[in-house]
C-alpha positions as CSV (number, residue, x, y, z in Angstrom):
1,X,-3.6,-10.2,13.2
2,X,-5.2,-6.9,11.0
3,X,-5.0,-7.1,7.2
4,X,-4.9,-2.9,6.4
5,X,-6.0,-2.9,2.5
6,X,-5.2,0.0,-0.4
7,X,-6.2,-0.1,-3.3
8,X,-5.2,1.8,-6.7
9,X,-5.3,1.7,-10.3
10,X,-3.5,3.3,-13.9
11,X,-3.0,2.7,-16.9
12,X,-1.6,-0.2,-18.5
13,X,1.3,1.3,-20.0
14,X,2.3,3.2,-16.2
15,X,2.2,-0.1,-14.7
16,X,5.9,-1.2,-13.8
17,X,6.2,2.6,-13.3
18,X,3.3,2.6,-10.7
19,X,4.8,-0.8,-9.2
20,X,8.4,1.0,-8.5
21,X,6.4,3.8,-6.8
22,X,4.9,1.6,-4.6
23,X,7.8,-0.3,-3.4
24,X,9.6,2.8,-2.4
25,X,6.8,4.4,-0.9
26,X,3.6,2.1,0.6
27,X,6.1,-1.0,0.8
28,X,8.6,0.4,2.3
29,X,7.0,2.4,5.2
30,X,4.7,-0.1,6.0
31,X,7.2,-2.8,6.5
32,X,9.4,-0.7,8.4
33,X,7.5,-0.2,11.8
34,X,7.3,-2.3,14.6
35,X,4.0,-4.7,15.0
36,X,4.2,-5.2,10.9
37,X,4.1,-8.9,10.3
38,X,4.5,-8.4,6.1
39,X,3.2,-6.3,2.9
40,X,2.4,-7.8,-0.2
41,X,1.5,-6.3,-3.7
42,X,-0.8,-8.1,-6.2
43,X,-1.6,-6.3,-9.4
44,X,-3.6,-7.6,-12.6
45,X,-3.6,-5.6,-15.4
46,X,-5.3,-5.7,-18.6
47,X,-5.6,-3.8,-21.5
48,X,-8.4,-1.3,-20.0
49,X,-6.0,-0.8,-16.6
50,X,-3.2,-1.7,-14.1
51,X,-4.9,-2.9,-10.8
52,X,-2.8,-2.9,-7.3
53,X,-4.3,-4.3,-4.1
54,X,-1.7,-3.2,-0.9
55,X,-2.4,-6.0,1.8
56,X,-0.2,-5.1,5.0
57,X,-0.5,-7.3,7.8
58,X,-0.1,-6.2,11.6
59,X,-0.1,-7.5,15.1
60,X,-2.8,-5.1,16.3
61,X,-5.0,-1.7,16.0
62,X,-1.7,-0.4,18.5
63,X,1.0,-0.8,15.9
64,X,-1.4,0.9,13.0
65,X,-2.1,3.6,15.1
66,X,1.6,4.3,15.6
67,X,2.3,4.1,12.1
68,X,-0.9,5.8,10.4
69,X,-1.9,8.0,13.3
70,X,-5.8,8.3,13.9
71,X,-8.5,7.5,12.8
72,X,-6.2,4.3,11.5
73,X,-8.7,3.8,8.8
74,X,-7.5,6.5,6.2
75,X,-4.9,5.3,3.4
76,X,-1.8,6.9,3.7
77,X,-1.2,9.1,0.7
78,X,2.5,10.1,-1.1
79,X,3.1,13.0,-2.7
80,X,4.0,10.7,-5.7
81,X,0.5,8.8,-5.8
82,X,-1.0,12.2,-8.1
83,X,1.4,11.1,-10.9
């Protein structure tokens, strides 16, 4: 199994708005293709910022490939990640 890792932060106050983003975009896609075992979303936040670690697990380099394309080691970006 490959844990695939991305990582973001905002502002306190943007946090539940940040979190919503993520489960419709990062969540979403990455749980949806074949060879992906799970996602997860931990996020701490404080008063200085909102913290959010992506952990996606996957059954082998194979089934990232085919869902991120090469190189596999890029984070996929949304168009809703600059807000």
């Amino acid at each position: 199994m490959i844990a695939r890792i991305g990582e973001g932060e905002t502002r306190p106050e943007h946090a539940d708005a940040h979190l919503e983003i993520l489960k419709w975009t990062g969540v979403l896609d990455d749980a949806a293709p074949e060879g992906n075992r799970s996602v997860f979303v931990l996020a701490r936040v404080s008063r200085e910022k909102a913290e959010f670690l992506l952990l996606a697990l996957w059954d082998d380099w194979d089934s990232i490939g085919a869902f991120a394309g090469e190189p596999v080691d890029p984070a996929r970006y949304y168009s809703e990640d600059d807000a």
